[in-house]
PDB file of N, CA, C and O in Angstrom:
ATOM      1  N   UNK A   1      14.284   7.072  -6.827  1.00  0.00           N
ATOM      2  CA  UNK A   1      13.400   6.381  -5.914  1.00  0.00           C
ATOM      3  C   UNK A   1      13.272   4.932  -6.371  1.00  0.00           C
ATOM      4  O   UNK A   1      12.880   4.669  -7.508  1.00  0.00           O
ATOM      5  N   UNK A   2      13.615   3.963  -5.457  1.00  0.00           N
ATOM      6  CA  UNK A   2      13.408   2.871  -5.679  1.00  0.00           C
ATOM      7  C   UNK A   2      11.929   2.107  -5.595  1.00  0.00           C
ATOM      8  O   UNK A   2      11.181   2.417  -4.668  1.00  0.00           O
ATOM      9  N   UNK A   3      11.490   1.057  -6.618  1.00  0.00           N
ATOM     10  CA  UNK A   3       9.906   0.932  -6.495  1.00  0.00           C
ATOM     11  C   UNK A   3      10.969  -0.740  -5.611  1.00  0.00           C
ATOM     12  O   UNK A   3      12.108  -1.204  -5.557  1.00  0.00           O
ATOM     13  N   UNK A   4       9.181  -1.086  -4.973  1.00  0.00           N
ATOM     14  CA  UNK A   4       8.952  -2.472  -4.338  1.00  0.00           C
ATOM     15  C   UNK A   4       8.343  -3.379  -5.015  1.00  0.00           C
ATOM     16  O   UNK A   4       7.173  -3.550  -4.673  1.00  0.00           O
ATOM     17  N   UNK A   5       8.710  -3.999  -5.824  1.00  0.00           N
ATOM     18  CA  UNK A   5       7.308  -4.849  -5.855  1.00  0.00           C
ATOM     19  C   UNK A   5       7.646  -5.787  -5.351  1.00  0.00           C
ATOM     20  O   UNK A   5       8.754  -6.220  -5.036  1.00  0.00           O
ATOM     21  N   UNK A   6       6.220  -6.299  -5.214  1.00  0.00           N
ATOM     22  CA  UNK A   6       5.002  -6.988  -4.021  1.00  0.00           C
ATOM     23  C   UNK A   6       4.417  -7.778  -4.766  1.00  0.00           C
ATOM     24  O   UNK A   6       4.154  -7.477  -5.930  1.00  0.00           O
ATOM     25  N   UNK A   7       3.998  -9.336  -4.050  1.00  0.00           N
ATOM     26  CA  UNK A   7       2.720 -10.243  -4.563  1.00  0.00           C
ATOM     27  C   UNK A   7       1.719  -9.018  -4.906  1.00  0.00           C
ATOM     28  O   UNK A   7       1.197  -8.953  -6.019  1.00  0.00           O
ATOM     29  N   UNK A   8       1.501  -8.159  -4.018  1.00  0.00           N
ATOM     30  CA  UNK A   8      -0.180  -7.734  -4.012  1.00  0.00           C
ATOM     31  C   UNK A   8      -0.258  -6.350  -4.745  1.00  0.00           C
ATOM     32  O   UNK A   8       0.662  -5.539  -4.850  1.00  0.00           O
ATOM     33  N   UNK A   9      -1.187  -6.269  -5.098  1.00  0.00           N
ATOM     34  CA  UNK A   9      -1.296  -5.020  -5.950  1.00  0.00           C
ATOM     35  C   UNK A   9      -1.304  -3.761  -4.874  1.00  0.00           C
ATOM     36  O   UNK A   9      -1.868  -3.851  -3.784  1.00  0.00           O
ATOM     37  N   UNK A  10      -0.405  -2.240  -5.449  1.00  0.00           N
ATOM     38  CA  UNK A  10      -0.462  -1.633  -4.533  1.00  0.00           C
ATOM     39  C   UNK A  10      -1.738  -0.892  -4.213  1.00  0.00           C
ATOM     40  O   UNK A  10      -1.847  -0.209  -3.195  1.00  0.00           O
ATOM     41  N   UNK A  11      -3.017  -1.090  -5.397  1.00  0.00           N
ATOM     42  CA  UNK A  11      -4.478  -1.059  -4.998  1.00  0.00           C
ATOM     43  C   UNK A  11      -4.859  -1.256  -3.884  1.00  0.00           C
ATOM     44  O   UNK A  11      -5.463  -0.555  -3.072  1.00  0.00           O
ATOM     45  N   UNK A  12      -4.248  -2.854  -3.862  1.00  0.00           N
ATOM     46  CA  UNK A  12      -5.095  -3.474  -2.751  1.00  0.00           C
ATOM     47  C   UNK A  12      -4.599  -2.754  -1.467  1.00  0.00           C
ATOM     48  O   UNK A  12      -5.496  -2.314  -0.748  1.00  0.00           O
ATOM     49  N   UNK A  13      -3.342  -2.566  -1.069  1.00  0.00           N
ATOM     50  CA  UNK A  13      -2.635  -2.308   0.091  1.00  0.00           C
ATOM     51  C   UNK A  13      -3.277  -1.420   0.649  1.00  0.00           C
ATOM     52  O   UNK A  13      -3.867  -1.479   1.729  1.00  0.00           O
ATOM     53  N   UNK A  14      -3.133  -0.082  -0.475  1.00  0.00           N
ATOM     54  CA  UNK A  14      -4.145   1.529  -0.274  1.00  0.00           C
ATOM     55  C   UNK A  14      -5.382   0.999   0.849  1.00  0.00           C
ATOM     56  O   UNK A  14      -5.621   0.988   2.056  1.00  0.00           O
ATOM     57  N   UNK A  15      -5.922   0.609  -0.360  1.00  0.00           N
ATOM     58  CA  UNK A  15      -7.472   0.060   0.392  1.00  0.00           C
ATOM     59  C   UNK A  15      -7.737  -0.528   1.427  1.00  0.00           C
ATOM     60  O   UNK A  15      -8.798  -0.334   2.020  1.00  0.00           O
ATOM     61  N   UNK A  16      -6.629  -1.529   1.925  1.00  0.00           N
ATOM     62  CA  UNK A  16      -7.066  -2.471   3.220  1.00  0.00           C
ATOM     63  C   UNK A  16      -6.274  -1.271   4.240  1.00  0.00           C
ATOM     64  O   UNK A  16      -6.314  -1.636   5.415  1.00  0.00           O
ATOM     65  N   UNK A  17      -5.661  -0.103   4.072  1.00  0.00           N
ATOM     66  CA  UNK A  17      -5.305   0.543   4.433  1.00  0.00           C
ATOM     67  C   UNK A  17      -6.312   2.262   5.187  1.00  0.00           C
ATOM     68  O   UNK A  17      -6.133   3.141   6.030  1.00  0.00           O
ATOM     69  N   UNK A  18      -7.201   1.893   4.294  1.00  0.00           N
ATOM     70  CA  UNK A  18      -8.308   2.604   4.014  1.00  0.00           C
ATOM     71  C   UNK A  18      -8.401   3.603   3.474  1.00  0.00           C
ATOM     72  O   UNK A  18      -9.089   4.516   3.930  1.00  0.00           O
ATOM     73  N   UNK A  19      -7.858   3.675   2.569  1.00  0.00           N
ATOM     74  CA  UNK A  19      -7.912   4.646   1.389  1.00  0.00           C
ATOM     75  C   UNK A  19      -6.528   5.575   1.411  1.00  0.00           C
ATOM     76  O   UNK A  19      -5.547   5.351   2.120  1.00  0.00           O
ATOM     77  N   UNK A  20      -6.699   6.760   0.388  1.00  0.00           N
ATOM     78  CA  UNK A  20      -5.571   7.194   0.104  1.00  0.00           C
ATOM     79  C   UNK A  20      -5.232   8.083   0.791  1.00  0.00           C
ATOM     80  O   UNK A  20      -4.076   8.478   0.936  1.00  0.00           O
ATOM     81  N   UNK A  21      -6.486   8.629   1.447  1.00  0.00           N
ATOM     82  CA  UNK A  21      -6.290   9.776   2.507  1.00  0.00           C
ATOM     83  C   UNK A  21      -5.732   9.258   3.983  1.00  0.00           C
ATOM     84  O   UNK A  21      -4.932   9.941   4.624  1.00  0.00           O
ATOM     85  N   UNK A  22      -6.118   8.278   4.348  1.00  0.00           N
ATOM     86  CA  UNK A  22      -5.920   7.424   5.791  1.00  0.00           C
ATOM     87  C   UNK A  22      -4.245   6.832   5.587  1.00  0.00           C
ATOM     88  O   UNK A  22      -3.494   6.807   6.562  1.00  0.00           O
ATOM     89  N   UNK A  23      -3.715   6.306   4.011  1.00  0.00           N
ATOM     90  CA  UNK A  23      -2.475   6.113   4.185  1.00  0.00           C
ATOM     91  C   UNK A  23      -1.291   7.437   4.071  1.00  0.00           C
ATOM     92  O   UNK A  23      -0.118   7.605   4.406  1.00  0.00           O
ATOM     93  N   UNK A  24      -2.311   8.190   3.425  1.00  0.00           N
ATOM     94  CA  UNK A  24      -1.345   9.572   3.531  1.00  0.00           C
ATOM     95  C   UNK A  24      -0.538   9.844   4.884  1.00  0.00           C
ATOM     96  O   UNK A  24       0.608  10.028   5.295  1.00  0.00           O
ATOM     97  N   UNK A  25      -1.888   9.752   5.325  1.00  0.00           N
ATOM     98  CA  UNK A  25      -1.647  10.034   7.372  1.00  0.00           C
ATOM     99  C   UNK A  25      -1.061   9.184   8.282  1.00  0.00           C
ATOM    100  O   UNK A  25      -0.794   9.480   9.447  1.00  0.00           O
ATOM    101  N   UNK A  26      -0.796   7.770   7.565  1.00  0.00           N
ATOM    102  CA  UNK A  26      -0.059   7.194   8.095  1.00  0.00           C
ATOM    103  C   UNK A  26       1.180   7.194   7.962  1.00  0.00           C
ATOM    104  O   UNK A  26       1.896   6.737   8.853  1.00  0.00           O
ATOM    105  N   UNK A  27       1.644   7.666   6.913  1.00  0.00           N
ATOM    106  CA  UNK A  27       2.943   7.992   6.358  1.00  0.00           C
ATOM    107  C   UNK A  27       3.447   9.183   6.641  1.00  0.00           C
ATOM    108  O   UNK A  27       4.668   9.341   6.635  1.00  0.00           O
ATOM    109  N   UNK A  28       2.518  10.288   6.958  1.00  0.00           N
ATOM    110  CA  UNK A  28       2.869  11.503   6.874  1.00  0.00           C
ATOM    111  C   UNK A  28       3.269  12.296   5.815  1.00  0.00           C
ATOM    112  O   UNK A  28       4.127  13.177   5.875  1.00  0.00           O
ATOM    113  N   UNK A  29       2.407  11.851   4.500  1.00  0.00           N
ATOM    114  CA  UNK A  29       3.040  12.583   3.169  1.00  0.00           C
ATOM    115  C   UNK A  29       1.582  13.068   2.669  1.00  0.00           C
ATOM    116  O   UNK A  29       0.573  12.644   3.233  1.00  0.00           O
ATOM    117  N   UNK A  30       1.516  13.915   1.655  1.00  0.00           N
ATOM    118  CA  UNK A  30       0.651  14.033   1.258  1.00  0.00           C
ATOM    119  C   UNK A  30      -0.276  12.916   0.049  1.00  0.00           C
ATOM    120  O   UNK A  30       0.267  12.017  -0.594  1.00  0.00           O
ATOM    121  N   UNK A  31      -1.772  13.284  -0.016  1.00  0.00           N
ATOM    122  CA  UNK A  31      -2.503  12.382  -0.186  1.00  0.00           C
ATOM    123  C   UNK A  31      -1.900  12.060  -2.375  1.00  0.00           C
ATOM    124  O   UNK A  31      -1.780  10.920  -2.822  1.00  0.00           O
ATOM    125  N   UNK A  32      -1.664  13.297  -3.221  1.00  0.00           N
ATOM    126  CA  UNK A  32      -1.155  12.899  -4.124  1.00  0.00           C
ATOM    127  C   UNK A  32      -0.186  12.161  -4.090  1.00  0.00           C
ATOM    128  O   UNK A  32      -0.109  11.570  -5.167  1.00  0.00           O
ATOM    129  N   UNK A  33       0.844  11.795  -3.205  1.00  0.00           N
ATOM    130  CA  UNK A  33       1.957  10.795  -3.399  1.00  0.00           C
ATOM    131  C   UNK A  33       1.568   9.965  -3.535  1.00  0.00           C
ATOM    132  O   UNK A  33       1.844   9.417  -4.602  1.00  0.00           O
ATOM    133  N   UNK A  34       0.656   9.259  -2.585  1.00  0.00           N
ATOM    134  CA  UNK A  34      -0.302   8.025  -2.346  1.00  0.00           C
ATOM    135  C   UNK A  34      -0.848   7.814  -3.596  1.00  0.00           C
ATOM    136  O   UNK A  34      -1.068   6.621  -3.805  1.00  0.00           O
ATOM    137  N   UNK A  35      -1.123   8.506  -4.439  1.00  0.00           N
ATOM    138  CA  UNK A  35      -2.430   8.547  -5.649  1.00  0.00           C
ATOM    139  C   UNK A  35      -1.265   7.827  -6.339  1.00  0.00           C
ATOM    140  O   UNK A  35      -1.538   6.703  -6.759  1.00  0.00           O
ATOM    141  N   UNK A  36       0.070   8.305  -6.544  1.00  0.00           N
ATOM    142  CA  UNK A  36       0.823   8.280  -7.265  1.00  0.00           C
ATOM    143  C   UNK A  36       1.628   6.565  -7.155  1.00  0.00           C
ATOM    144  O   UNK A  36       2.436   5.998  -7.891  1.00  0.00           O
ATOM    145  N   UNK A  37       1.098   6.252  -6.171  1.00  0.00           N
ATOM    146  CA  UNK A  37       1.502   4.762  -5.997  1.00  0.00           C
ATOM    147  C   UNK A  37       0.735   4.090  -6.736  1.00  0.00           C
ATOM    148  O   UNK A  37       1.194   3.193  -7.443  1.00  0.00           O
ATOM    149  N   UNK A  38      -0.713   4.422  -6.715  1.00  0.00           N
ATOM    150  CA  UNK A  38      -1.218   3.613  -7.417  1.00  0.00           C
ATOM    151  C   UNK A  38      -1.107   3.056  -8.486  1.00  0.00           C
ATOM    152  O   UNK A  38      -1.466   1.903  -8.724  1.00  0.00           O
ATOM    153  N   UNK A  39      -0.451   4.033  -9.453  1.00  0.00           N
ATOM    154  CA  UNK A  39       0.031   4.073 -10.715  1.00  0.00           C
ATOM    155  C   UNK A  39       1.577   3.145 -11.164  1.00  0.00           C
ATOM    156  O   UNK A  39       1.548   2.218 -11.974  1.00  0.00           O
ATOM    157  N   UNK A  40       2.789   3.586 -10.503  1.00  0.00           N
ATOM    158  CA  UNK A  40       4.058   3.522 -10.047  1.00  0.00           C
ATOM    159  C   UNK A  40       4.384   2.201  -9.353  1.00  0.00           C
ATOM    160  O   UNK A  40       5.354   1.493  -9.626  1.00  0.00           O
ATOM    161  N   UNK A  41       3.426   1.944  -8.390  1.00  0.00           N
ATOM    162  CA  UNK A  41       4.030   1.305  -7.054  1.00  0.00           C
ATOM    163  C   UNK A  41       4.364   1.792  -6.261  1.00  0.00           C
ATOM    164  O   UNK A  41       4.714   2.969  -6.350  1.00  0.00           O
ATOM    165  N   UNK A  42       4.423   0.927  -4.817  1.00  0.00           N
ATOM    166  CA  UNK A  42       4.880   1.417  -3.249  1.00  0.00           C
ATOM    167  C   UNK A  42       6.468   2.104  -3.936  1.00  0.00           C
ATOM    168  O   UNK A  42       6.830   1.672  -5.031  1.00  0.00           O
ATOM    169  N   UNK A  43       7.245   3.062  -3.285  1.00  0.00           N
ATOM    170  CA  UNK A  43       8.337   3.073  -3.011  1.00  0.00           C
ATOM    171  C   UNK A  43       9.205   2.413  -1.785  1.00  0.00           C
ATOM    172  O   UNK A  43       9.167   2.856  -0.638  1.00  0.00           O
ATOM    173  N   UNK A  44       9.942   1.359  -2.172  1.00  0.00           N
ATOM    174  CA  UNK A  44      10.359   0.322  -1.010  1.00  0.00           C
ATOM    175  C   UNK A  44      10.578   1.056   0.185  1.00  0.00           C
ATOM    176  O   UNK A  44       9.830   0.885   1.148  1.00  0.00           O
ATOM    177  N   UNK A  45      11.488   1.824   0.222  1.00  0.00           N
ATOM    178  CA  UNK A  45      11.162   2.355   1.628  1.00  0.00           C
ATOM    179  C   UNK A  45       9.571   2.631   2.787  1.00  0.00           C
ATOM    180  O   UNK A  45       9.493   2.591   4.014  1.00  0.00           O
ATOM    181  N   UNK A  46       8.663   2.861   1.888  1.00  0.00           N
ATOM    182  CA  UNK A  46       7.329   3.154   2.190  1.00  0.00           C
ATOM    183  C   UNK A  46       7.106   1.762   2.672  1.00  0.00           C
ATOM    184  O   UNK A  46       7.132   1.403   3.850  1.00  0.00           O
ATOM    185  N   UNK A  47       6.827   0.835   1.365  1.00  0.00           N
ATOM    186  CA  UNK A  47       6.493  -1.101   1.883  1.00  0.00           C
ATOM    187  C   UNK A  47       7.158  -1.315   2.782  1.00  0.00           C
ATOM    188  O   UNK A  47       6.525  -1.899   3.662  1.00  0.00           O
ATOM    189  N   UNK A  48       8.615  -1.050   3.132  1.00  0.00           N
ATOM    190  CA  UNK A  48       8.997  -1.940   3.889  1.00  0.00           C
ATOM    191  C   UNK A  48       8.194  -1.656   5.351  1.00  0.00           C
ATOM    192  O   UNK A  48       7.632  -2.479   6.073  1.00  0.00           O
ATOM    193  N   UNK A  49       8.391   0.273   5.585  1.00  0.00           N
ATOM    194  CA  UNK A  49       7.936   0.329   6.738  1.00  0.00           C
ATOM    195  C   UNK A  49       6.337   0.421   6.893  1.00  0.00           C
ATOM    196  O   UNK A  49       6.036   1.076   7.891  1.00  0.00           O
ATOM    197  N   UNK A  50       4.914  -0.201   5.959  1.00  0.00           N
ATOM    198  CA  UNK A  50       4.055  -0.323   6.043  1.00  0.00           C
ATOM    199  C   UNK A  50       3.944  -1.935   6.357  1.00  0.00           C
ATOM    200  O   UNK A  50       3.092  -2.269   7.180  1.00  0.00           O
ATOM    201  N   UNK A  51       4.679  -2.853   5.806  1.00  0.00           N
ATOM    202  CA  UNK A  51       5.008  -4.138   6.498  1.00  0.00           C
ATOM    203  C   UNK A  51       5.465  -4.358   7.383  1.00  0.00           C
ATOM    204  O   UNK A  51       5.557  -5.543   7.705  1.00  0.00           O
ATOM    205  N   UNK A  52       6.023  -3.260   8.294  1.00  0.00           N
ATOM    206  CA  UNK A  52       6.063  -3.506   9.843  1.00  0.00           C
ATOM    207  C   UNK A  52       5.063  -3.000  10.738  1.00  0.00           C
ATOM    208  O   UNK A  52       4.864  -3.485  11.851  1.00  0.00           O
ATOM    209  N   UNK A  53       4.304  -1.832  10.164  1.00  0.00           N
ATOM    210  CA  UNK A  53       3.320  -1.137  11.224  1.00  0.00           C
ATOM    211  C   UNK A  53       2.119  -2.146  10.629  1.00  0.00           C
ATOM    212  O   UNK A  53       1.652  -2.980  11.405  1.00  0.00           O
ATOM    213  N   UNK A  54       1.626  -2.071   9.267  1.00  0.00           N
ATOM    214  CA  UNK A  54       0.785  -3.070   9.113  1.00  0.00           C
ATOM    215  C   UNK A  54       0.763  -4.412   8.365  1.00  0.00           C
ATOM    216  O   UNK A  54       0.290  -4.573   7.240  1.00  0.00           O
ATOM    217  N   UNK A  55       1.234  -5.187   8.995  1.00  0.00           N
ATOM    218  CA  UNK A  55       1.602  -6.147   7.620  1.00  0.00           C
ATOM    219  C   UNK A  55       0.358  -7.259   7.093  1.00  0.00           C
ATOM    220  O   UNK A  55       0.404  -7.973   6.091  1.00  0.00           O
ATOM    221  N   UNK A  56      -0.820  -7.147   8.169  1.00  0.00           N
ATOM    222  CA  UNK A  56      -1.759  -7.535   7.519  1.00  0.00           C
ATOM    223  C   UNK A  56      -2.221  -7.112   6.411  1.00  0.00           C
ATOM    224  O   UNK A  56      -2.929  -7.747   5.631  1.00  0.00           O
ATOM    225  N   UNK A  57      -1.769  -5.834   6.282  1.00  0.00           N
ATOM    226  CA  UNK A  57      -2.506  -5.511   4.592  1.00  0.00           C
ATOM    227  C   UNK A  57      -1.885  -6.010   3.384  1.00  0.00           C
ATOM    228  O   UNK A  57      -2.345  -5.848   2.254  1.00  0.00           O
ATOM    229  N   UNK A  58      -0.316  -6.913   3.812  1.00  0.00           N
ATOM    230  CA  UNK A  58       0.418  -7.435   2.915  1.00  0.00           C
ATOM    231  C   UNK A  58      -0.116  -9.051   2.284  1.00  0.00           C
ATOM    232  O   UNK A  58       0.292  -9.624   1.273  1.00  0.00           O
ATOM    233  N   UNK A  59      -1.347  -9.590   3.462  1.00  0.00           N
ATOM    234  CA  UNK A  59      -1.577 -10.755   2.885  1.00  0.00           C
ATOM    235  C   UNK A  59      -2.043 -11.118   1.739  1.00  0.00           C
ATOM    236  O   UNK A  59      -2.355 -10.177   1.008  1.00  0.00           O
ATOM    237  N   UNK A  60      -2.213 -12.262   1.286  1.00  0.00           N
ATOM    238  CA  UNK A  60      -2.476 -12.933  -0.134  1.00  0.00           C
ATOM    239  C   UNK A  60      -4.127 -12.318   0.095  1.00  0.00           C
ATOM    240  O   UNK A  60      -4.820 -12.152   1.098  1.00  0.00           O
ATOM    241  N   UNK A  61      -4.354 -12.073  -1.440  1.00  0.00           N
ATOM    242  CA  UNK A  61      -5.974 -12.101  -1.609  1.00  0.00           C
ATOM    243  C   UNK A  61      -6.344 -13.398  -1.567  1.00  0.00           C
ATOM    244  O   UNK A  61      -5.520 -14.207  -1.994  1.00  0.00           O
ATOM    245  N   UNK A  62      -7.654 -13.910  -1.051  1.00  0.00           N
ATOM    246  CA  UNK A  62      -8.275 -14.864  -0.787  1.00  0.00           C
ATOM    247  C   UNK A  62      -9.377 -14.709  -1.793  1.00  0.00           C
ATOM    248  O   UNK A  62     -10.280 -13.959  -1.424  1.00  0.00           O
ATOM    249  N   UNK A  63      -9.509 -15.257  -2.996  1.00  0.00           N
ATOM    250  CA  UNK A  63     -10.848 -15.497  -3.451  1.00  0.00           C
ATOM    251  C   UNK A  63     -11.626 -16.394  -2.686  1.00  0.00           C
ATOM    252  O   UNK A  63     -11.054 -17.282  -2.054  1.00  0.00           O
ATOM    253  N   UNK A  64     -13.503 -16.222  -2.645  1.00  0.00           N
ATOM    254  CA  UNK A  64     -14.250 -16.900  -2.173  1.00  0.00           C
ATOM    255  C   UNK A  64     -14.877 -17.162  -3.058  1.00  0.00           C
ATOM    256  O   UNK A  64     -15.061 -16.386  -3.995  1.00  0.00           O
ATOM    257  N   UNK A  65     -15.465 -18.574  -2.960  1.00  0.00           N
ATOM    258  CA  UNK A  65     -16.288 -19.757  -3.997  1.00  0.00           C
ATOM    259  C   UNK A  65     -17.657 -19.303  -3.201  1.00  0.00           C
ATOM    260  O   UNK A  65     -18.107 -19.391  -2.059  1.00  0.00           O
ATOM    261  N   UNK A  66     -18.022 -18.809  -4.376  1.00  0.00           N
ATOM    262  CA  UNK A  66     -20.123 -18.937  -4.357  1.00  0.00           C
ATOM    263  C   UNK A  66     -20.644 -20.344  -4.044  1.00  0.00           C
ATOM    264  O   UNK A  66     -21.855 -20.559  -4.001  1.00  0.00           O
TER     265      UNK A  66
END
């Protein structure tokens, strides 16, 4: 299995994704695979086709100034 890496952490992706259960279902895999990214990384095949259905979750983090 090939990994992707990405500017963004695959944390973040999960999450703007809405969690691990919601990307499970978007993928159609189960929710431990997902867990297992967290750790690992996306598997490119997965990024690529989550950067076409969602690729807003691929943007840069934006820190905000207090």
């Amino acid at each position: 299995m090939r990994i992707m890496k990405t500017d963004i952490d695959p944390n973040i992706v999960i999450d703007r994704l809405g969690g691990t259960k919601k990307t499970a279902e978007l993928c159609e895999i189960e929710p431990g695979s997902v867990s297992e990214w967290r750790h690992n990384g996306i598997p490119k095949a997965r990024a690529m086709y989550l950067k076409v259905v969602r690729p807003d979750v691929f943007e840069p983090v934006v820190e905000q100034k207090n």
